[in-house]
DOTORFI-379670 format. One record per residue (C-alpha): residue number from 1; residue in one letter; x, y, z. Coordinates in nm, 4 decimals. Layout:
MARKE  nr rest        X        Y        Z
MARKE NUM    a        X        Y        Z
...
end
This chain:
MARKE  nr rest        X        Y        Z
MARKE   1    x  -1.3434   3.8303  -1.0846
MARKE   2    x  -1.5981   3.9851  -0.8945
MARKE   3    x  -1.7031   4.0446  -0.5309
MARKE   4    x  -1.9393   3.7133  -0.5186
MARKE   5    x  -1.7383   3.4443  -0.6165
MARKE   6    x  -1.4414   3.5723  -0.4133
MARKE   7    x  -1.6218   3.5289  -0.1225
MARKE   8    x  -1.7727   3.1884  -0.1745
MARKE   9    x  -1.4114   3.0832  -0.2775
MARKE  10    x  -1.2768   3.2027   0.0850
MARKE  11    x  -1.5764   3.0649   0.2660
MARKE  12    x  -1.4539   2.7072   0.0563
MARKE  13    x  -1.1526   2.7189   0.1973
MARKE  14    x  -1.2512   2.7828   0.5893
MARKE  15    x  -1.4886   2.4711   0.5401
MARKE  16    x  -1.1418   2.2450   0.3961
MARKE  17    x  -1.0186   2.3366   0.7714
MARKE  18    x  -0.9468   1.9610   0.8071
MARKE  19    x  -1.0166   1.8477   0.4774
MARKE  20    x  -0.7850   1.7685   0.1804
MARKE  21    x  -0.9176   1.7259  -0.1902
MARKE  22    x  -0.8555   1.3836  -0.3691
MARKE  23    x  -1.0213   1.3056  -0.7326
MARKE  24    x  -1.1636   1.6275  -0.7300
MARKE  25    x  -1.3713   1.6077  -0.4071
MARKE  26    x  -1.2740   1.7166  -0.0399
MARKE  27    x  -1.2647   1.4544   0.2224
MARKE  28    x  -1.1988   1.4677   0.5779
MARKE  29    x  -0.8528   1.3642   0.6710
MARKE  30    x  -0.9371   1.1957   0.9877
MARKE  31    x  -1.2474   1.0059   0.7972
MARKE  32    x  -0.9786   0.8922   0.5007
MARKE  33    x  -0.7296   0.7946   0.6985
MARKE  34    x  -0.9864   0.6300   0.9647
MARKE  35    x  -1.0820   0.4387   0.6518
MARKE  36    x  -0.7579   0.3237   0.4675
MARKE  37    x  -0.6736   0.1699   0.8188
MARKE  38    x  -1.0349  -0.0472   0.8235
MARKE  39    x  -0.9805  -0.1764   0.4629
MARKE  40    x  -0.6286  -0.2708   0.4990
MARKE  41    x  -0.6563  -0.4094   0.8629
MARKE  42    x  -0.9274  -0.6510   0.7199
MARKE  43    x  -0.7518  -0.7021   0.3882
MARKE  44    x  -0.3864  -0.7990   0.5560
MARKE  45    x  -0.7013  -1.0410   0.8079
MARKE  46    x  -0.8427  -1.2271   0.5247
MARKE  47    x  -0.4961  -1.2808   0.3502
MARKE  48    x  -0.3504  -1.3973   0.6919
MARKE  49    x  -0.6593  -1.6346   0.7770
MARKE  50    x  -0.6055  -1.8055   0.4205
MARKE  51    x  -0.5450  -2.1612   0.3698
MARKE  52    x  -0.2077  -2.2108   0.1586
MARKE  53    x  -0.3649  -2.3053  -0.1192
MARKE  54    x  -0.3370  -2.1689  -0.4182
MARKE  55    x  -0.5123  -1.8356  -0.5169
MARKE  56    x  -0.6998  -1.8275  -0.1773
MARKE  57    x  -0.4946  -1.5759   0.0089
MARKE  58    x  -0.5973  -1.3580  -0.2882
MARKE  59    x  -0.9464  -1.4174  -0.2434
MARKE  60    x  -0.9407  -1.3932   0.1205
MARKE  61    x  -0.7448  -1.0812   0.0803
MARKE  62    x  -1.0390  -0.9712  -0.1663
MARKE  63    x  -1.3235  -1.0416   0.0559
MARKE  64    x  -1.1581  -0.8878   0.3597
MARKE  65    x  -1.1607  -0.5576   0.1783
MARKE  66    x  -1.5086  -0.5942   0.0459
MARKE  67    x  -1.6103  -0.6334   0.3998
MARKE  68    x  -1.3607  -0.3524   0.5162
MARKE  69    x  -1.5560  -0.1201   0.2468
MARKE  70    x  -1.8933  -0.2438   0.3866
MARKE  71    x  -1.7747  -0.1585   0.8035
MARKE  72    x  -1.5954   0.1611   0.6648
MARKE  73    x  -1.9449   0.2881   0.4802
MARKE  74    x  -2.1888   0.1852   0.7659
MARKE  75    x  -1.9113   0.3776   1.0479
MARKE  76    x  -1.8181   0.6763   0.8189
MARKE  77    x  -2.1690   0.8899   0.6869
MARKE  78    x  -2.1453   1.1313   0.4502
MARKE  79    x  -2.1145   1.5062   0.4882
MARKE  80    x  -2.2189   1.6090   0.1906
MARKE  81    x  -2.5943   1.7113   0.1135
MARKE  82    x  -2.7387   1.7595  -0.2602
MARKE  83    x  -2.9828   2.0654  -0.3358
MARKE  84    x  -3.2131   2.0807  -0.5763
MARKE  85    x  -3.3351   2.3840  -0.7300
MARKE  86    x  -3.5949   2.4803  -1.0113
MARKE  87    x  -3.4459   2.6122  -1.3309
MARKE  88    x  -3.8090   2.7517  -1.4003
MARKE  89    x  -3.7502   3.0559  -1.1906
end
């Protein structure tokens, strides 16, 4: 192992401060957890709003995390950014 990827491998790990790594990516704890609270809140909404009819608490339940996804991706940006380099060089 040589000098260079030792050092990007520490400099990883100071930027994971606050971060944790799930399905092979690193995500902010506060942003996850921020998150899991938004789509359940307005999952647990749409299943208590249902009418007791059959199968709609499901779909209620459905929707409310659709829309949970929708407020947690407009609130939470993403930190990542892509580069592109030229293989030609």
């Amino acid at each position: 192992m040589d000098e260079k990827s030792t050092i990007n491998k520490d400099s990883e790990n100071i930027e994971r401060g606050n971060n944790i790594e799930v399905w092979e990516d690193v995500v902010n704890i506060k942003d996850l957890l921020l998150s899991i609270l938004i789509c359940a809140s307005a999952a647990m909404g749409g299943y208590l709003i249902a009418p007791d009819d059959p199968q709609k608490p499901l779909l209620y339940g459905l929707v409310g995390v659709v829309i949970g996804f929708l407020v947690s991706s407009m609130i939470i940006k993403p930190k990542r950014t892509l580069r592109f380099e030229d293989e030609e060089k």
